[in-house]
Wavefront OBJ file of the C-alpha trace (Angstrom):
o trace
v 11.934 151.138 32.607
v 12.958 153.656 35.072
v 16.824 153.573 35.339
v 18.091 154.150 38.954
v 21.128 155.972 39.912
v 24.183 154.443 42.040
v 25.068 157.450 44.666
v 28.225 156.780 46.356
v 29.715 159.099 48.716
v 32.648 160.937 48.036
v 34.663 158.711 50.009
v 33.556 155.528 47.931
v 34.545 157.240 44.955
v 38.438 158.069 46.195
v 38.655 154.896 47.481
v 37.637 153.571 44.019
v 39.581 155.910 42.449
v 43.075 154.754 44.552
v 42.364 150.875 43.924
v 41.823 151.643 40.298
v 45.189 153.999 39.898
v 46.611 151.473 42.391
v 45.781 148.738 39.497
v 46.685 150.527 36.733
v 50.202 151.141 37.876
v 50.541 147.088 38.637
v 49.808 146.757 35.545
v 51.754 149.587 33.740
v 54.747 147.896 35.853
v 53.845 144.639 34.926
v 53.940 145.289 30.781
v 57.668 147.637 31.431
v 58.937 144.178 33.223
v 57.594 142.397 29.868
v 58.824 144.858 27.334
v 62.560 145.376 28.970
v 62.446 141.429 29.327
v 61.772 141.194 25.832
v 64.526 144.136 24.685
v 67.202 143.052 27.053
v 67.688 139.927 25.585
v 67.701 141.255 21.731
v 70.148 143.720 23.312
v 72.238 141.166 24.644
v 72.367 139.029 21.334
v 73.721 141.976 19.249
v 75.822 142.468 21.870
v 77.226 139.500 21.265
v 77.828 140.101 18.030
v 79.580 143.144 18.081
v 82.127 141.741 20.923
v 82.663 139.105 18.228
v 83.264 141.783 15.293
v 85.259 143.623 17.506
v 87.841 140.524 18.422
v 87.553 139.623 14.437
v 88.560 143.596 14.024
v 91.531 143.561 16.507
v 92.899 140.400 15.180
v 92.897 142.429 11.638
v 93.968 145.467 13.499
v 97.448 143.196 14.838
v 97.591 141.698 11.297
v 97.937 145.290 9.954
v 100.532 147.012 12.487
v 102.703 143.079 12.348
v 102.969 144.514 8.650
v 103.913 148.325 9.223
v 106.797 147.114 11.871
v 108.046 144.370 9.220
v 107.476 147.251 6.040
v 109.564 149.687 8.550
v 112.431 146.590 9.419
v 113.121 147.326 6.025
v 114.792 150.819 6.414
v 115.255 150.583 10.289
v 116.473 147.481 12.976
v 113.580 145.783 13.723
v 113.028 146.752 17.592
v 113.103 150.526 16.358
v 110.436 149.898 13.755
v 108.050 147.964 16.565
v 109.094 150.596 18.801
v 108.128 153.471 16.500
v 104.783 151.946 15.419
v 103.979 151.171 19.143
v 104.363 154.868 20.120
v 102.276 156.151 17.123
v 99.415 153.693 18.731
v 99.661 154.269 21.930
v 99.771 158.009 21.396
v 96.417 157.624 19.214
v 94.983 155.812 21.786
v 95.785 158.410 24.648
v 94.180 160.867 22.913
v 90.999 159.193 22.020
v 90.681 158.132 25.655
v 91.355 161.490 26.639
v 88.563 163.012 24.269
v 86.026 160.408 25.810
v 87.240 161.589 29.510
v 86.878 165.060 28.567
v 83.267 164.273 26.778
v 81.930 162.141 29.770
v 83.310 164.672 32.381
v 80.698 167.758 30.371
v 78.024 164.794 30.436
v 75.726 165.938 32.708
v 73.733 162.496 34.635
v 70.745 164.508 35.549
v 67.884 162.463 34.300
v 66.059 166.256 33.171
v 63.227 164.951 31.164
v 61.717 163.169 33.644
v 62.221 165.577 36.382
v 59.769 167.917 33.958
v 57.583 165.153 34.083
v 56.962 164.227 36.847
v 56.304 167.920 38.194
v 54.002 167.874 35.415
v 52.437 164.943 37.353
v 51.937 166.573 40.354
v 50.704 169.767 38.982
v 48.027 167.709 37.067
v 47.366 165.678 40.147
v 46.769 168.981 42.058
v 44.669 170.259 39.755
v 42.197 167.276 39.606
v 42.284 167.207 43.757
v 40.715 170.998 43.362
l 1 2 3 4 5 6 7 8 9 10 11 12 13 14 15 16 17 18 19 20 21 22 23 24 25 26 27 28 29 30 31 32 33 34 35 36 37 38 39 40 41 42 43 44 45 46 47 48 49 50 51 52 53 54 55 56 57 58 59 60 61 62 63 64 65 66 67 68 69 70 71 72 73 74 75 76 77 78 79 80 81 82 83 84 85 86 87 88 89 90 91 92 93 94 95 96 97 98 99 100 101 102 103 104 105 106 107 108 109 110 111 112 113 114 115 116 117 118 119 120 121 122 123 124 125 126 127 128 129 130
């Protein structure tokens, strides 16, 4: 049995060669849509969950500085003690927040990993145009 060739022109072949990358990116699209689908919504449960801890975790949090103003009413008039314990909060939380401000200001957005890789890209596509 002889075997015969298929020629196709170099033109056939691109064209074959677009409609099959053309495809495959559908496709690689198609399964992302799937898999972030499939992630966001286990994301969103544990979400969930931790905006539950955190309410069960502030309630506690109230429950514990209720009892440092009433263990300070002891030795000092009650709107001193609530005033003392809400300036020791609020200056903890200013300088948390201020931290974060100061971390997320040196944060730099620039999405460098895939800037490398997609020059990578077009150096390989280059390369198999030569």
């Amino acid at each position: 049995m002889a075997e015969r060739k298929e020629e196709r022109s170099i033109g056939e072949l691109f064209a074959q060669l677009a409609s099959d990358t053309a495809a495959l990116l559908r496709q690689e699209v198609q399964l992302a849509k799937v898999e972030l689908g499939q992630k966001a919504t286990k994301v969103g449960r544990q979400i969930g969950l931790i905006v539950v801890g955190g309410a069960v975790a502030y309630a506690g949090l109230l429950a514990v500085v209720a009892s440092l103003i009433l263990l300070l009413a002891q030795h000092f008039p009650p709107w001193l003690s609530a005033l003392i314990v809400g300036l020791v909060i609020t200056g903890i939380g200013y300088y948390l927040s201020r931290q974060q401000l100061n971390a997320l200001k040196r944060l730099d957005p620039t999405p460098r990993d895939t800037l490398e890789t997609l020059k990578e890209d077009k150096e390989w596509a280059k390369e198999q145009m030569r």
